[in-house]
C-alpha positions as CSV (number, residue, x, y, z in Angstrom):
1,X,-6.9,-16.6,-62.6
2,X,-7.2,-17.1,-59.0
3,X,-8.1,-20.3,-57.5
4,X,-11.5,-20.9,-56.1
5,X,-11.1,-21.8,-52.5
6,X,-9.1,-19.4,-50.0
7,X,-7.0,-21.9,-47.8
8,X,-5.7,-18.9,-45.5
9,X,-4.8,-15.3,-46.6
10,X,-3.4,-15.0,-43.1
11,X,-5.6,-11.6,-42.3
12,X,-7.9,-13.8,-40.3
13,X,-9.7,-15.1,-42.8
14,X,-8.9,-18.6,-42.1
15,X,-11.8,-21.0,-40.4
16,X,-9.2,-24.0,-39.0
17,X,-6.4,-23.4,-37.1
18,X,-3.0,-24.8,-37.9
19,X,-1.3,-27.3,-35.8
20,X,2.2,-26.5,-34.8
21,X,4.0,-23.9,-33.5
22,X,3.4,-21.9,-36.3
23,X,3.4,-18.0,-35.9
24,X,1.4,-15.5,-38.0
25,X,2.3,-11.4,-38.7
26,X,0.3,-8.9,-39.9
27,X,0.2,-10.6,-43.5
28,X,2.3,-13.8,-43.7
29,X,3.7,-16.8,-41.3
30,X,7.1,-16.1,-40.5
31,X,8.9,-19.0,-39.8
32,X,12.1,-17.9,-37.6
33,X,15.3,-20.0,-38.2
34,X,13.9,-22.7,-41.1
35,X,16.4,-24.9,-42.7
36,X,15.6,-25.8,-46.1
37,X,13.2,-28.8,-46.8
38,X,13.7,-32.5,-46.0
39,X,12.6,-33.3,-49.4
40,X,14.5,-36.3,-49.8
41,X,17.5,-35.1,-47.4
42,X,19.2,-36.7,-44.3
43,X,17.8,-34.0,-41.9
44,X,14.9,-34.7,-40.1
45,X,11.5,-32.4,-40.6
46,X,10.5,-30.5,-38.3
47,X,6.7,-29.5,-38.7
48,X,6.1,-25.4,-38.5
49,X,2.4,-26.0,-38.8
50,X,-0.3,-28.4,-40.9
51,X,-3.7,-28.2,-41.7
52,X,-6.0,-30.1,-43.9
53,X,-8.2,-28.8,-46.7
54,X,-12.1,-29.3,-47.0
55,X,-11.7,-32.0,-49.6
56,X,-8.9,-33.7,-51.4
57,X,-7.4,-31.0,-53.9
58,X,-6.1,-30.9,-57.2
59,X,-4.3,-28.1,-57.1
60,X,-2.5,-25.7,-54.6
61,X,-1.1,-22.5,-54.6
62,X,0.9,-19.9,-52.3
63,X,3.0,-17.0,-51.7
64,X,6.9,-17.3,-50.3
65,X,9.4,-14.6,-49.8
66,X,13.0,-15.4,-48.0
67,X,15.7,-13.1,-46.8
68,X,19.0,-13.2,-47.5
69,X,19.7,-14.8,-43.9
70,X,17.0,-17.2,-44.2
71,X,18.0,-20.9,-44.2
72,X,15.3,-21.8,-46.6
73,X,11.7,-23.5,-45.7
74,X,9.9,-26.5,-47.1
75,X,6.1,-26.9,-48.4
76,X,5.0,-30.6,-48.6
77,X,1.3,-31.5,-49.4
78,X,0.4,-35.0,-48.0
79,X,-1.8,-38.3,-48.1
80,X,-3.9,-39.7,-45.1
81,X,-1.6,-41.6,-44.2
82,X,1.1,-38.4,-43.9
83,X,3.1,-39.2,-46.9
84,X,4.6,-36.6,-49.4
85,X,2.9,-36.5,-52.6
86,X,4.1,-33.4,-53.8
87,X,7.0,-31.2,-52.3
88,X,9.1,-27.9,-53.2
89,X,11.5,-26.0,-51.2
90,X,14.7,-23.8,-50.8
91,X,18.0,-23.7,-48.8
92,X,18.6,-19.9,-49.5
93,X,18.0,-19.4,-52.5
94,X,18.2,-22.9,-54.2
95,X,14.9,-24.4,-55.5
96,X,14.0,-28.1,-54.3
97,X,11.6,-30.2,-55.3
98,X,10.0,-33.6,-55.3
99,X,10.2,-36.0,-58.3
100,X,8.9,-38.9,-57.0
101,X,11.2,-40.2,-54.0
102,X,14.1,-38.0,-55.5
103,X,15.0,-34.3,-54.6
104,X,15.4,-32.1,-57.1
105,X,17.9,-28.7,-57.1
106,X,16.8,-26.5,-59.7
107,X,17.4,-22.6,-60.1
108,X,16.9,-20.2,-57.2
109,X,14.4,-17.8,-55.7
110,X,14.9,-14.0,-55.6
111,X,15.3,-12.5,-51.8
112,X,12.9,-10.7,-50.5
113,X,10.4,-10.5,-53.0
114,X,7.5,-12.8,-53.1
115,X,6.9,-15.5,-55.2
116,X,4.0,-17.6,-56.7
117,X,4.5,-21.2,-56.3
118,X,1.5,-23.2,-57.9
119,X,1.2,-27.1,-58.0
120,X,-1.3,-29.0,-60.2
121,X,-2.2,-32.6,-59.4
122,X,-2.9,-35.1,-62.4
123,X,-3.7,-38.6,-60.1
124,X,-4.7,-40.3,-63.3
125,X,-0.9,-40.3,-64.8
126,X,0.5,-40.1,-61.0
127,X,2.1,-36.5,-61.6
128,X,2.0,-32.9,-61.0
129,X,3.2,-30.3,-62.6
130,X,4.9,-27.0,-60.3
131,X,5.1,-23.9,-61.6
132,X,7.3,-21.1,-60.1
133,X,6.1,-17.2,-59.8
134,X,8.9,-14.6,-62.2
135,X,10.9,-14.5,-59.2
136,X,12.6,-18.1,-59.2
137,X,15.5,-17.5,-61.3
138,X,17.6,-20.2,-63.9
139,X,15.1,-22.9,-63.9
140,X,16.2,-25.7,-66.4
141,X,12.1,-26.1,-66.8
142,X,9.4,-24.0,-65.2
143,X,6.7,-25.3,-65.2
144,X,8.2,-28.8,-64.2
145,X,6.3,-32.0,-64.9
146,X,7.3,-34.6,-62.4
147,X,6.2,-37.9,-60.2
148,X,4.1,-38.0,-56.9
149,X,5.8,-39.4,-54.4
150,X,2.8,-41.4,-53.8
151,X,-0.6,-41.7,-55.4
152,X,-2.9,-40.5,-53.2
153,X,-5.2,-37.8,-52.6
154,X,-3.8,-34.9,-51.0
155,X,-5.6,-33.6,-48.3
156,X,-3.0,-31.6,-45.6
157,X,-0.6,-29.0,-46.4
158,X,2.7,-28.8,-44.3
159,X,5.2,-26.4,-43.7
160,X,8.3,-27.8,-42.3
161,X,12.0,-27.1,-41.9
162,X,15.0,-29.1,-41.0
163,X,15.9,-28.0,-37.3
164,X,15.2,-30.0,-34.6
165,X,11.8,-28.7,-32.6
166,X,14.2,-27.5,-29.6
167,X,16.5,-25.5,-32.3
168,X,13.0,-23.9,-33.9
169,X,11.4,-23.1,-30.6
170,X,14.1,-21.7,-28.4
171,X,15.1,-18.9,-31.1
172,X,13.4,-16.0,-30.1
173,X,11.4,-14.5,-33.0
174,X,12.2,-10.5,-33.4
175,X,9.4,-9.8,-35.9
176,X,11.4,-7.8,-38.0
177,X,13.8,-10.0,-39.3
178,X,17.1,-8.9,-37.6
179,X,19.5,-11.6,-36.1
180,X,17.4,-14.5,-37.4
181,X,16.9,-16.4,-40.2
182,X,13.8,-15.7,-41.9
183,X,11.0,-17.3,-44.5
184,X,7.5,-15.9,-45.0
185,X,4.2,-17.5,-46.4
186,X,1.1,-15.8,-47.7
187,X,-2.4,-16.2,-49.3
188,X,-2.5,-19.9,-50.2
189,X,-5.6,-21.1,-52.5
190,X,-6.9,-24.2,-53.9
191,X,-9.3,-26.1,-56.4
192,X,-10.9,-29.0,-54.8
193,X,-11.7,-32.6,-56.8
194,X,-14.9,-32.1,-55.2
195,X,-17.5,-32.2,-58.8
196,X,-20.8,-31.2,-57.8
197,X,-22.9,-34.3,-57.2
198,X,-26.3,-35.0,-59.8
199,X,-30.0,-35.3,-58.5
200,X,-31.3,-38.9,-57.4
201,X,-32.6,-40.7,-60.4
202,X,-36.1,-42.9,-60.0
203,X,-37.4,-41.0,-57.3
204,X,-40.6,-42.5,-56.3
205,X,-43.5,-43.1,-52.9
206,X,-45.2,-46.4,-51.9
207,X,-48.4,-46.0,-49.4
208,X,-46.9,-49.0,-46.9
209,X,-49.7,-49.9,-44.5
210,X,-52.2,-47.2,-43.0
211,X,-49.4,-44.9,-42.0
212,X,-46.1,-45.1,-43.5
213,X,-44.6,-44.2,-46.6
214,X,-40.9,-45.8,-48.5
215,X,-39.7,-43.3,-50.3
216,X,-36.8,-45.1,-52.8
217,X,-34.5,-43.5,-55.5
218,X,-31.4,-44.6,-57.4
219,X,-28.6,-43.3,-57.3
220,X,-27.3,-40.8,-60.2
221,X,-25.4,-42.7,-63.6
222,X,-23.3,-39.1,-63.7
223,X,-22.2,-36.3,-61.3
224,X,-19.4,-35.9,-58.6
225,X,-19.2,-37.8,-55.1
226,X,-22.2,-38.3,-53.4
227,X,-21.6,-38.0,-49.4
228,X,-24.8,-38.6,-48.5
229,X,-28.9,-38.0,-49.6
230,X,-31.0,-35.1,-48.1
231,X,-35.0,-36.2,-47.5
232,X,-37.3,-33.3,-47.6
233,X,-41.3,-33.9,-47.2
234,X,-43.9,-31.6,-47.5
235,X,-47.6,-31.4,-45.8
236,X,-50.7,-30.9,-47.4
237,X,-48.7,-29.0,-49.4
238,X,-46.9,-26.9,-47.3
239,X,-43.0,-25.8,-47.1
240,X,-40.7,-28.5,-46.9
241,X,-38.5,-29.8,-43.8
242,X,-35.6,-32.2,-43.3
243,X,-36.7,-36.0,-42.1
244,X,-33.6,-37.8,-42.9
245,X,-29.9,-37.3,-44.4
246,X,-29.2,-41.0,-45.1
247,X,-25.6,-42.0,-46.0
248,X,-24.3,-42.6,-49.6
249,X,-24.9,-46.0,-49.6
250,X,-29.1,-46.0,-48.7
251,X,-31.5,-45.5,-51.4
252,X,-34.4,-45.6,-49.6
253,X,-36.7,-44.1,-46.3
254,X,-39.9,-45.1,-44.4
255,X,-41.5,-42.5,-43.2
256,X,-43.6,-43.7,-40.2
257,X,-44.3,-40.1,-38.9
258,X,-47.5,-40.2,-40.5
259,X,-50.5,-38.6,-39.7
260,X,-54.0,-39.8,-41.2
261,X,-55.8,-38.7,-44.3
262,X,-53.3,-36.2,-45.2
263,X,-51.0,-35.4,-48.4
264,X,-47.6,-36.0,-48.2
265,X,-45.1,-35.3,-51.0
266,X,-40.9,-36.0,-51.1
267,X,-37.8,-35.0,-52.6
268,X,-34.5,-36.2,-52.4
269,X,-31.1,-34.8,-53.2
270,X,-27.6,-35.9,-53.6
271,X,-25.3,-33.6,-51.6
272,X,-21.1,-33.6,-51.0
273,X,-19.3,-31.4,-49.2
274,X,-18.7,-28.7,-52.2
275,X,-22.3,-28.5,-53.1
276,X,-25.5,-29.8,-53.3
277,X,-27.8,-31.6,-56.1
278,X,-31.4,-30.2,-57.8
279,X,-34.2,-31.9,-55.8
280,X,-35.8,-35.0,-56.9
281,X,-39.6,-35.0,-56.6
282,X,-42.1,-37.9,-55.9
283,X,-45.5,-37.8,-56.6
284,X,-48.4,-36.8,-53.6
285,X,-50.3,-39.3,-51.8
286,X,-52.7,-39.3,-49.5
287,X,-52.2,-41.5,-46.0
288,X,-54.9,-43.6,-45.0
289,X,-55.7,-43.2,-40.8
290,X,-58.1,-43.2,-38.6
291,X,-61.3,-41.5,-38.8
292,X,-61.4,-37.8,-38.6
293,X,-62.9,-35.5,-36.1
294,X,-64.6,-37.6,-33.8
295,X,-67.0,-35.9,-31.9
296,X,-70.2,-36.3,-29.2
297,X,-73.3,-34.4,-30.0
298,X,-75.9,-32.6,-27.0
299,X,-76.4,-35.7,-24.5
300,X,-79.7,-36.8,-22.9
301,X,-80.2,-38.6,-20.2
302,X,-79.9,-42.0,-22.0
303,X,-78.1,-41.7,-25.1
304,X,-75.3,-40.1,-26.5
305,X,-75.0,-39.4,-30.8
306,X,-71.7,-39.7,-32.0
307,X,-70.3,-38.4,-35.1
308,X,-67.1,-38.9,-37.2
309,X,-65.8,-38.3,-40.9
310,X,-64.8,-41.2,-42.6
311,X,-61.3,-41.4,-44.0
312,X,-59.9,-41.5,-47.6
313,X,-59.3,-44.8,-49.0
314,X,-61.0,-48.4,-49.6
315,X,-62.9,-48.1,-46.0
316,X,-64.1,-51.3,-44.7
317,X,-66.0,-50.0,-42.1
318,X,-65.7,-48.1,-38.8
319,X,-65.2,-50.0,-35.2
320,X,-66.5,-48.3,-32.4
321,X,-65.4,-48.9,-29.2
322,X,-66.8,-48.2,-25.8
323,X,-65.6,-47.9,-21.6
324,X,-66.8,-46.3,-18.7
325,X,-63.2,-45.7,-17.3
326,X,-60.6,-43.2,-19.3
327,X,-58.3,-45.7,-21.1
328,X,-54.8,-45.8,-22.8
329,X,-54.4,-48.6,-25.3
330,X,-57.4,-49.8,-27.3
331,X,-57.5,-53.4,-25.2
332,X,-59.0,-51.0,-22.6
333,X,-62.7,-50.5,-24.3
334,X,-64.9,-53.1,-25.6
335,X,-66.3,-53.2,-29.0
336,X,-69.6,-51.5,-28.9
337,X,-70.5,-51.5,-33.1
338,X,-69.4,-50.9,-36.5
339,X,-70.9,-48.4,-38.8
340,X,-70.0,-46.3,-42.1
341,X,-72.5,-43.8,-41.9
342,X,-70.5,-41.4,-39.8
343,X,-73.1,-40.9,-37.4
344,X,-74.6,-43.8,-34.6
345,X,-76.3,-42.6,-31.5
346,X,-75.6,-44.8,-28.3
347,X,-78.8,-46.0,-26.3
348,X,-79.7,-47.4,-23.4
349,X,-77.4,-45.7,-21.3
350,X,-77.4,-45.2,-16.9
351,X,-78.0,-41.5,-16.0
352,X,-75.6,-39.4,-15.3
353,X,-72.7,-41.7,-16.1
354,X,-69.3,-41.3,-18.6
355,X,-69.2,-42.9,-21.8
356,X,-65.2,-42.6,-23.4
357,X,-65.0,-43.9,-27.0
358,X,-62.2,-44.3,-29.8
359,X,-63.2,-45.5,-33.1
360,X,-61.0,-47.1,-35.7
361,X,-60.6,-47.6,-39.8
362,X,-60.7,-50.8,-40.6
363,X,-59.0,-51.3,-44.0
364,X,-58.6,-54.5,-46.0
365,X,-54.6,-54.3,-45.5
366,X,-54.9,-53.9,-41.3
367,X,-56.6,-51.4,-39.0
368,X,-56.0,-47.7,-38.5
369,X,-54.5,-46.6,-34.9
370,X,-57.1,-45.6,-33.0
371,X,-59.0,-42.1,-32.6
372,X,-58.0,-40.0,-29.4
373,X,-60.4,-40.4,-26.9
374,X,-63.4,-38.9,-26.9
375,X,-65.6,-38.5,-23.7
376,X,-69.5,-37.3,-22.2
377,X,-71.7,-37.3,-19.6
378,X,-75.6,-38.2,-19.9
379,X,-77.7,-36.3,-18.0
380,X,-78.7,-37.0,-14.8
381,X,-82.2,-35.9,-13.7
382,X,-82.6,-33.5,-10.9
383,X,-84.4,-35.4,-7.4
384,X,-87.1,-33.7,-6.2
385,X,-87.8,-32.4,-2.7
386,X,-91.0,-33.5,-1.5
387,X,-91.3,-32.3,1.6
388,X,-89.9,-30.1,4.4
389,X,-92.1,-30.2,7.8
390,X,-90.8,-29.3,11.2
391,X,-91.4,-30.5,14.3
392,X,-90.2,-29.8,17.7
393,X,-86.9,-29.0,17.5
394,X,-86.4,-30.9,14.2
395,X,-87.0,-31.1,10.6
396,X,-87.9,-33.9,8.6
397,X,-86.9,-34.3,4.8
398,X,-88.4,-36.1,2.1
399,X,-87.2,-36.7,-1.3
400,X,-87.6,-38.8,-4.3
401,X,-84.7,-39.9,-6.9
402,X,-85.8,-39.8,-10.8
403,X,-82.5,-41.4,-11.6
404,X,-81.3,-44.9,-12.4
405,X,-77.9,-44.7,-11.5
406,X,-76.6,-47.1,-8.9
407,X,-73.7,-45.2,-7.6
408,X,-72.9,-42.7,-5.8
409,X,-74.9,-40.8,-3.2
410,X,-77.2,-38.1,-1.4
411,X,-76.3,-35.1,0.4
412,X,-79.2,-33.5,2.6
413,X,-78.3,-29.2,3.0
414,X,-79.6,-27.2,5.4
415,X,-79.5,-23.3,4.7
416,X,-76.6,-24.3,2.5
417,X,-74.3,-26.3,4.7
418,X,-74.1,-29.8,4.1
419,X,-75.8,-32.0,7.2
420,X,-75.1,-35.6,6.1
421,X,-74.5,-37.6,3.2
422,X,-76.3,-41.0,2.2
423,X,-75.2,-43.8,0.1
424,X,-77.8,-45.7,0.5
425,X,-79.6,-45.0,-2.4
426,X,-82.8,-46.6,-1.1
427,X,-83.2,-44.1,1.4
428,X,-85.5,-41.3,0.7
429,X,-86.4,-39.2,3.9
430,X,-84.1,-37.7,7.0
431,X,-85.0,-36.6,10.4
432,X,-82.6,-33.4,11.1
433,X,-82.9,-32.8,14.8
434,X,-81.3,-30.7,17.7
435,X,-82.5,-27.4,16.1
436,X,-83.9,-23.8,17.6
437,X,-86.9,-23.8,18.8
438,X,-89.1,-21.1,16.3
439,X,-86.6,-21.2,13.9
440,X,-86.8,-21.2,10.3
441,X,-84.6,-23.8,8.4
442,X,-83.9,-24.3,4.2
443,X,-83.3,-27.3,2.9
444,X,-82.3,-29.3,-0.4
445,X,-81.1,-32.1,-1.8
446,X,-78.0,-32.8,-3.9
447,X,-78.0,-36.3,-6.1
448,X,-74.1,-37.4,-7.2
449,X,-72.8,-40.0,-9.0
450,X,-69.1,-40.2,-10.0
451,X,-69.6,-38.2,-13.0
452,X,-72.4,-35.9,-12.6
453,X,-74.4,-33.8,-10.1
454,X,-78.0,-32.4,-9.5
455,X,-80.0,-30.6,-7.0
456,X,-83.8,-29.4,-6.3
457,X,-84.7,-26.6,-5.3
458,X,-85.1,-25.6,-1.6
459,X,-88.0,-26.0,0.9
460,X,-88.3,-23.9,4.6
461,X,-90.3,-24.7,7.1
462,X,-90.3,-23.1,11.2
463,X,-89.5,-25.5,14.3
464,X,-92.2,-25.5,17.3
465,X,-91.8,-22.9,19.5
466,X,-93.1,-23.7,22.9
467,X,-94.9,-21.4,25.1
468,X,-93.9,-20.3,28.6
469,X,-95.8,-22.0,31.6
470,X,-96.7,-21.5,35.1
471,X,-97.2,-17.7,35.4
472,X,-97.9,-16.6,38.7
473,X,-98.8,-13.6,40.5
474,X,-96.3,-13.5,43.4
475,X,-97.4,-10.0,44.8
476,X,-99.7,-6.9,44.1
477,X,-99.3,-3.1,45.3
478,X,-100.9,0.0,44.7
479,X,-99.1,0.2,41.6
480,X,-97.4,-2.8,40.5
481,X,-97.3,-6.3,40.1
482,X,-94.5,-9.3,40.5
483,X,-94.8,-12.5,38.0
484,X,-93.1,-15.3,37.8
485,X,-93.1,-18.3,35.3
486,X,-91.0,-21.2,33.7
487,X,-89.2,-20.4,29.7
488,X,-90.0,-24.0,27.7
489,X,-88.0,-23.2,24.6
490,X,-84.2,-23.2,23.9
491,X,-84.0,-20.1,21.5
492,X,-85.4,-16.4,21.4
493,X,-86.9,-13.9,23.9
494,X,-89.9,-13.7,26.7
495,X,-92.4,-10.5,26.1
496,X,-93.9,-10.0,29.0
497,X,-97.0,-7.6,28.3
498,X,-100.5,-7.0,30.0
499,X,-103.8,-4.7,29.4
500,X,-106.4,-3.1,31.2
501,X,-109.0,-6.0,31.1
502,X,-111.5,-4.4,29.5
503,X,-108.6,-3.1,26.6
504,X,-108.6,-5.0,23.4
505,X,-105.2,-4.2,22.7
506,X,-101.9,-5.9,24.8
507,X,-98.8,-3.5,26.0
508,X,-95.3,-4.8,26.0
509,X,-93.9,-3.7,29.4
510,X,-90.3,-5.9,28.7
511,X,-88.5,-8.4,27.1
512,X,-86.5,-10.2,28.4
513,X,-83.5,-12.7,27.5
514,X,-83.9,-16.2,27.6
515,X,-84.6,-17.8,31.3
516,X,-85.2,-14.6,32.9
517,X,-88.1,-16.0,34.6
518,X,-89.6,-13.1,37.2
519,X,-90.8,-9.2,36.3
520,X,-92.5,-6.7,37.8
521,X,-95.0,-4.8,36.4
522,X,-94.9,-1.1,37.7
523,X,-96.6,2.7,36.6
524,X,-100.6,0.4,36.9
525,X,-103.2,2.4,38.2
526,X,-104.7,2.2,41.8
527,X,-107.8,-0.2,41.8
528,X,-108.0,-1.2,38.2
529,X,-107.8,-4.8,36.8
530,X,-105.6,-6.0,34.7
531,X,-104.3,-9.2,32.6
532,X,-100.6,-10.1,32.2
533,X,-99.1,-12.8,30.3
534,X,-95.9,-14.1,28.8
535,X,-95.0,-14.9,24.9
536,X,-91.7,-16.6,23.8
537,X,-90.7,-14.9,20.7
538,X,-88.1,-16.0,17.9
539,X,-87.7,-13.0,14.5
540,X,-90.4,-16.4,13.4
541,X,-92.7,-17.4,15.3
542,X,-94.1,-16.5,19.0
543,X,-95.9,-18.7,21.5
544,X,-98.3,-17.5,24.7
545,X,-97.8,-18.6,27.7
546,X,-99.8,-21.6,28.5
């Protein structure tokens, strides 16, 4: 029956590398001038390649096939601490093998023809027991009991030979055997000590505090080596995930990646490198914490309602705590209350100002950590615009401020550009001048504070437009007439019309851009009278001369 765990079958399927100068075929090492094995003799090994196994074994087995001008190979399996504890070998054909710290020459192998060597390991009497494939020939015993040469686990396997390295390496393999001195190795398999390990015993969850659980267990009375534990937790019953692989030694694990109010369930098992345990279960328990969705309701402009669940377990009561200024550890809010209702509404409050609050559970064993910040604004009430009257080339604003905030500041707008900003909250009218003369300007106000905005609505009003003056009659013919006058305002156009006198109705003969100050007046009609005047015009207003 074939062994359980493939060592190397030499067709790739091999996940460690040897170490050595080892050289593979297409099925099998073939070691190129090998001298038989240093199993007790007075040549020195020389290592063809080593590797180690998984786990310490308890029994090996391989393949060998030599030529007739082989000079024999050597196959040691070895300690930690590089010692033989098990050895056979062959010096073309003779058999060698270990018995303890004597060599052994027993019977022969067969050339060319491959042979099953397989070694069993029984560390409780300090033997093992080798027995050779139909191919070894005159064997006094087979299969041979004999001595370890030491007590130990086994955990490499060797193939050496009794050349010098220099000998081994400057021979130049041919690959097919002719001129050198050939041994080949294939398929070698083993059973591991390895005994699956048993499930943790006493599995069991302690609620430690608001948030954090110690999971403990013992460990199992039966079962193989333990390597190390597996921690597995699931939330609010969901799938479970690693949190911890403590070593063989540690029984226990605090969980402190906790959140509140929320079920938490364990398991445990025992695991070693050949397998792994059935899991050990704990119970579920629920974490205490900090209250649960904390929230603000609709503000006003004085208050703010709060609102929270209250968390499972035995609840003292609920702190609430209270800033003005965003902060990062609870040391930055005072304590405003405490309540267990789950709902408190906050009074009293400035207009238009930021409240931040974090609430904690406050539990006869210590305090929760504290909520995440929540934050809102009260309202702030709009200002009103109370007036908007223009003058002579300005416009004077008057407001009035239905907040109490005492920060932040005005800003006056005219048609929707910003013309100054006040911070002197007292202040509750601006004169706006340098304007157009006959203009129409909209204003409004915008109230601030560092948290909140409002604005009124918008007022217009239309600047004096003054009227020219001085209009003169400079000259008069047959049919026409000069004028001349003085333009008072700084924006617009001059009309200049005029009417039969007895018309009730007035002509516009021209107009003209600003500070043109002289027309005539042609096309009249010989001997009749007529009145002429001037108007400065804006698109808003217009103003006769004077």
């Amino acid at each position: 029956m074939a062994l359980t765990y493939l060592f190397d079958d030499f067709e790739g399927n091999v996940s460690t590398n040897w170490d050595g100068p080892l050289e593979k075929g297409l099925r099998s090492y073939e070691g190129d001038s090998s001298g038989y094995a240093d199993l007790g003799d007075s040549s020195t090994d020389y290592t063809v390649g080593y590797r180690e196994f998984d786990n310490p074994v308890e029994e090996v087995e391989w393949w060998t096939n030599i030529t007739s001008d082989s000079q024999g190979g050597g196959y040691e399996l070895v300690d930690t601490n590089n010692n033989r504890v098990a050895g056979v070998g062959d010096s073309n054909p003779s058999i060698y093998y270990l018995d303890g710290s004597t060599v052994v020459e027993d019977g022969s192998f067969s050339y060319d023809t491959w042979t099953k060597i397989n070694i069993s390991l029984d560390y409780a009497n300090g033997e093992y027991t080798i027995t050779f494939g139909p191919n070894a020939n005159s064997l006094t015993t087979n299969p041979v009991t004999v001595n370890m040469g030491t007590n130990a686990d086994v955990i490499g396997f060797r193939i050496v030979n009794a050349n010098t390295a220099s000998a081994f390496e400057n021979r130049v393999p041919d690959g097919d055997g002719a001129g050198g001195y050939n041994e080949y190795t294939d398929y070698i398999t083993y059973e591991s000590t390895v005994s699956p390990p048993d499930p943790p015993e006493n599995t069991t969850i302690d609620l430690a505090g608001i948030t954090q659980f110690d999971v403990s267990w013992t460990e199992p009375s039966t079962g193989g080596r333990i390597d190390n534990y597996r921690v597995q937790r699931s939330v609010d019953g969901g799938s479970y995930s690693t949190v911890a692989t403590p070593g063989s030694s540690t029984t226990s694990y605090t969980d402190t990646d906790i959140t509140t109010d929320t079920d938490y369930r364990y398991r445990v098992r025992s695991e070693n490198s050949l397998e792994n345990s059935d899991w050990s279960y704990t119970t579920t328990r629920t974490s205490g914490g900090a209250p649960k969705t904390p929230a603000i309701g609709t503000p006003t402009e004085t208050s703010l309602p709060l609102s929270w669940t209250n968390p499972a377990g035995d609840l003292d009561t609920v702190e609430i705590h209270v800033s003005t200024s965003s902060g990062t550890t609870l040391s930055d809010y005072s304590l405003l209350t405490t309540d267990t209702t789950g709902d408190y509404t906050h009074t009293g409050l400035v207009n238009g100002r930021t409240y931040h609050y974090r609430l904690v559970a406050v539990y006869p064993d210590g305090d929760s950590s504290p909520t995440s910040e929540i934050s809102e604004t009260t309202l702030l009430p709009n200002p009103t615009l109370d007036a908007v009257t223009a003058g002579y080339r300005e416009v004077v604003v008057d407001w009035t401020l239905n907040d109490n905030n005492p920060d932040g500041d005005v800003t006056v707008y005219r048609d929707g550009g910003s013309v100054t900003t006040i911070t002197e909250l007292a202040t509750t009218s601006y004169t706006d001048d340098g304007l157009l003369d006959g203009e129409e300007y909209s204003y409004y106000i915008e109230r601030a504070t560092p948290d909140a905005s409002g604005s009124t609505g918008s007022l217009s009003d239309v600047t004096d437009l003054p009227a020219p003056t001085d209009l003169t009659v400079d000259a008069i013919t047959a049919t026409s007439t000069d004028l001349s006058w003085a333009d008072n305002h700084n924006y617009g156009d001059t009309e200049v019309q005029y009417k039969q006198s007895d018309a009730a109705s007035w002509t516009t003969f021209s107009t003209l851009a600003l500070n043109t100050e002289a027309e005539t007046i042609s096309d009249l009609l010989n001997g009749e009278q007529y009145d002429a005047r001037v108007v400065a015009v804006t698109e808003h207003s217009s103003t006769v001369d004077q």
